[in-house]
Structure formats: C-alpha cells, structure tokens
N, C-alpha and C positions, 0 to 999 in steps of 0.2 A: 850524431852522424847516423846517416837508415843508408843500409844497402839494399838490393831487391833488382827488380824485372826489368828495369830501363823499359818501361811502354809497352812491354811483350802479353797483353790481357789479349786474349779474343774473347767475339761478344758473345752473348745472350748470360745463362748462367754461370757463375763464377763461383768454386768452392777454394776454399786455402786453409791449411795445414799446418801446424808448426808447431813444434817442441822448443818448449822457452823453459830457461832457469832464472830468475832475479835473486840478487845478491839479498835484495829488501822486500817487503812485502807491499802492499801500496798503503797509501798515505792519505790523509785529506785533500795533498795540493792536486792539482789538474797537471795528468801527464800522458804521452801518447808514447807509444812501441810499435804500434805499425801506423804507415799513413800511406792514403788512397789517393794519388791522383783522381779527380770527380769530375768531367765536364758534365756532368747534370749540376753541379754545384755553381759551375762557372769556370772560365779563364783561371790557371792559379789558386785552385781551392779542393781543397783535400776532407776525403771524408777521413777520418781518426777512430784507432782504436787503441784506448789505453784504460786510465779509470783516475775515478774521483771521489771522495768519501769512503777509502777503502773497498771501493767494490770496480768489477769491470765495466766497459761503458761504451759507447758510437760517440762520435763528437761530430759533427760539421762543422768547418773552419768557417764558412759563409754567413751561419746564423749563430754560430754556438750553442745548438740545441743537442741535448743530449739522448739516448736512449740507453735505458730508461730514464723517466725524468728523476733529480734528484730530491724528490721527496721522500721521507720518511717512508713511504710505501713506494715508492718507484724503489730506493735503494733496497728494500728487502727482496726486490726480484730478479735481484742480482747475486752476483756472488765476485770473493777476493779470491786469495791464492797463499798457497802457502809457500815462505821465500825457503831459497833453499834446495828445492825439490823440483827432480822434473815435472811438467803440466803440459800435455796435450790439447790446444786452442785448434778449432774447425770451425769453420764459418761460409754461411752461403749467402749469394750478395744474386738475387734474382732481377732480371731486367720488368718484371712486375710489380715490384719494390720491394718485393718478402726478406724479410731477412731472416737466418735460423744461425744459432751459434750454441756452440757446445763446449764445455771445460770438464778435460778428462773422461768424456765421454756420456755426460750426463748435457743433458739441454738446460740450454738459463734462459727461463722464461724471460725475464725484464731485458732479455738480448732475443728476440724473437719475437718480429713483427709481421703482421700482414695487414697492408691496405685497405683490405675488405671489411677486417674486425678489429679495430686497436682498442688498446683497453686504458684503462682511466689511469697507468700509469704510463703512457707516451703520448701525452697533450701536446708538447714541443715537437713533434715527430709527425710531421705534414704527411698525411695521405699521399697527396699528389709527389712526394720528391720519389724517385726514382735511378739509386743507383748507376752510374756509369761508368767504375772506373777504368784509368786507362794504364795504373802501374799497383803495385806492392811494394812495399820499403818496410825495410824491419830496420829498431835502431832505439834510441831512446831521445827523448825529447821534457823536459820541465816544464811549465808555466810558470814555476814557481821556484825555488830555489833547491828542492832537493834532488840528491842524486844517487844512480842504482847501476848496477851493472847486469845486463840481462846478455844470457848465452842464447844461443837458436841452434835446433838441430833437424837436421829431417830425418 
C-alpha cells in the first residue's frame, strides 16, 4: 500500500524529504518504498526508489534499469541502512535529468547523476531520460517474497 500527493508535483525542480524507519534492513530481493508517477517514462510508469543487493537504488518501471548499476562497483556506490533506526532520505529529481540523493545527510555517489558526466557505473541510466514526475507514494512494495514494515515521518 504507498500513500502520498495524489498528483500535487509542480514542475521544474523537485526535492523530497523523508524520515523512514524499517523493521528490516534490505535484502538481495528487488523492493520499492517510494514510487513516482513518470510521464517521461510513459502512460502508467513509475520511476522507483527502494533497493536491491542490500544497498539503495532508482528503478524504472519501463526498462528496469537501475541506478546505480548492479555491478560489483555500481553496488559499492551506494549505500543500505541500518533497520531499526531513524534515516533521513533527500533527494533531487531535476527537469535536466540530474539527480542528487543523500542518506542522513551525506550524498551517495552511485545515487547521483548528471547527464553531462555519467560514470562507468550508470551504463543502464540513458542520458537522454528525463525526470517528470507527476505524484510521490510512500509504502512498501516486494518483487519478491519478503516482507518489512517501514514508518515515515516528516
């Protein structure tokens, strides 16, 4: 179940906010906690932020590409969480395509993109896509079969 903004984005730059708690820490399987309404993605297509291989991550619903990529060196440029504890999540979704994200107040490289320079870990991560969302939804979602109970606070 995601609650959030019923459609309330206005455009150009987009930053959001949020204090999460998880019961669990994350996992190997593929899971989202927040999802983006995208019409840059298309009709029906949500850009995702949850995480995979224990670390955090971007997902496209459209192509399933993630940032960073899941390699070996894409996952170390990322970062997990420690369950349990509160963590402050910020995050900026630019109509340039930049992306800047930060966990507790430190920046995570492998969640930090710009168009102009991408680096040899976000090969899956098209220059050209661009950002559009039209909602926010916090909530939890599986791919896979496990399960987590995550709080939100502003």
């Amino acid at each position: 179940m995601f609650v959030g903004t019923n459609t309330s984005i206005p455009s150009g730059d987009v930053y959001v906010r949020t204090w999460f708690q998880a019961a669990n820490a994350l996992t190997s399987d593929h899971v989202s906690f927040i999802v983006m309404p995208d019409s840059g993605l298309g009709a029906g297509e949500d850009l995702r932020f949850g995480g995979m291989d224990e670390i955090l991550l971007y997902n496209r619903q459209n192509d399933d590409a993630t940032l960073p990529d899941l390699s070996p060196q894409g996952i170390a440029t990322s970062e997990g969480f420690t369950a349990g504890a509160w963590h402050c999540l910020e995050y900026h979704l630019s109509p340039t395509g930049k992306i800047e994200t930060w966990l507790d107040s430190t920046a995570i490289a492998g969640l930090t993109f710009d168009p102009s320079a991408p680096t040899a870990n976000q090969n899956g991560w098209k220059t050209a896509y661009k950002p559009d969302i039209q909602g926010v939804y916090f909530g939890w979602e599986s791919y896979g079969s496990v399960a987590n109970t995550f709080y939100y606070g502003q």
